[in-house]
C-alpha positions as CSV (number, residue, x, y, z in Angstrom):
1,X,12.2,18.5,64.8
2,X,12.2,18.2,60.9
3,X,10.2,15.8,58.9
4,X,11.4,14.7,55.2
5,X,7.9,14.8,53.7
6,X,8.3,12.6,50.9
7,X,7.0,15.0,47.9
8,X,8.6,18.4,49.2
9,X,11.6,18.0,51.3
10,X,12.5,18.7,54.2
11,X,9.9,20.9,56.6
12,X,9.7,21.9,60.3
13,X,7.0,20.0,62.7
14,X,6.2,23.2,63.6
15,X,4.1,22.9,59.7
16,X,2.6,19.8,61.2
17,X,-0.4,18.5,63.9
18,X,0.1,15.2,65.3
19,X,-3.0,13.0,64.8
20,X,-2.4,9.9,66.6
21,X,-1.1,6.5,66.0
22,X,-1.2,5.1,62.5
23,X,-3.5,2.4,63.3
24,X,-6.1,4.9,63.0
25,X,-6.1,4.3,59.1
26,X,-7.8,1.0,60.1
27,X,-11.0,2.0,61.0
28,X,-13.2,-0.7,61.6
29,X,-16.2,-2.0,59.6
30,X,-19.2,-0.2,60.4
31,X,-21.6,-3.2,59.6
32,X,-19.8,-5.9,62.0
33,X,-22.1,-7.6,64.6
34,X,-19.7,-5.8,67.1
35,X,-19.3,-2.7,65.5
36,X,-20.3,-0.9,69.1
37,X,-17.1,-2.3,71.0
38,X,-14.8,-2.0,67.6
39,X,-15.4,1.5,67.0
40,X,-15.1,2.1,71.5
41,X,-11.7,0.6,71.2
42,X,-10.6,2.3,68.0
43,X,-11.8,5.7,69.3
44,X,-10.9,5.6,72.7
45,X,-8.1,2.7,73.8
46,X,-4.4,4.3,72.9
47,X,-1.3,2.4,73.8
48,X,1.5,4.9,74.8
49,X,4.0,3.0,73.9
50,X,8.8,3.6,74.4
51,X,10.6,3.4,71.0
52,X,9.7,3.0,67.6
53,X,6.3,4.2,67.0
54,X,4.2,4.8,63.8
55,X,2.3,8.4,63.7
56,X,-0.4,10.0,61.9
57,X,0.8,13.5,60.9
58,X,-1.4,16.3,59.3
59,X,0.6,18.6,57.4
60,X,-1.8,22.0,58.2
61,X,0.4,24.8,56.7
62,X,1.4,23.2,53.7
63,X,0.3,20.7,51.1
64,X,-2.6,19.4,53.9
65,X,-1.3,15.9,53.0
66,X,-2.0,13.1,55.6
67,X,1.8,11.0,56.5
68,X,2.8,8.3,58.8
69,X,5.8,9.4,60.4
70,X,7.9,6.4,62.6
71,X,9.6,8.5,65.2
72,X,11.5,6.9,68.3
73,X,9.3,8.6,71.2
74,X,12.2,8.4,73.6
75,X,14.4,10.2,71.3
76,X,12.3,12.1,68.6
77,X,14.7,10.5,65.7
78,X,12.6,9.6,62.6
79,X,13.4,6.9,60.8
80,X,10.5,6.8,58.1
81,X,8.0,9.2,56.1
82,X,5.3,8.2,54.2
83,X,2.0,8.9,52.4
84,X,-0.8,7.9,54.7
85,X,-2.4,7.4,51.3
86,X,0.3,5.1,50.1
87,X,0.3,2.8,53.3
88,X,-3.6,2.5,53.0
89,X,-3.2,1.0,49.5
90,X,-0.7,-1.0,50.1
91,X,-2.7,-2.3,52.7
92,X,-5.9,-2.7,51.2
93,X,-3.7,-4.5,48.3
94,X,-2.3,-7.0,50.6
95,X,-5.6,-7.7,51.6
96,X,-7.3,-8.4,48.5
97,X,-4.2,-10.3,47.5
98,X,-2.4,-8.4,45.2
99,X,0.4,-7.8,47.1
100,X,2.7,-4.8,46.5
101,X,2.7,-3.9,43.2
């Protein structure tokens, strides 16, 4: 399987560890009343899901950049590649607001 990382090209998966679904960027807040049963769900409930999916990929023998992959889990086709960095702020900025600038 290759993945186009977004700031040097094409490279094998082979470069890569698989970290998990994307959601993990959202790590919840630490101070909630509930942060007990936030933090059990975010560390151990996974879905497992057919299709599109959103990944967490650690790119170990290279640039050690952090990238959500979406890949098709029935067929292993990617469709997208992205900064894990870049998806955080533009999430954080469509939090506050800002929107995507």
């Amino acid at each position: 399987m290759i993945i186009h990382h977004p700031l040097l090209g094409p490279r094998d998966a082979s470069e890569f560890v698989y970290k998990g679904d994307a959601s993990l960027i959202d790590r919840p807040d630490w101070q909630a009343d509930n942060s007990a049963d936030l933090f059990h769900d975010y560390l151990y409930l996974r879905d497992n899901p057919v299709g599109e999916h959103r990944e967490l990929w650690y790119h170990e023998q290279g640039d050690r950049s952090w990238l959500v992959v979406t890949r098709n889990t029935l067929t292993h086709d990617i469709t997208n590649v992205e900064l894990a960095r870049d998806v955080a702020l533009a999430k954080q900025a469509r939090k506050s607001g800002r929107g995507d600038k």
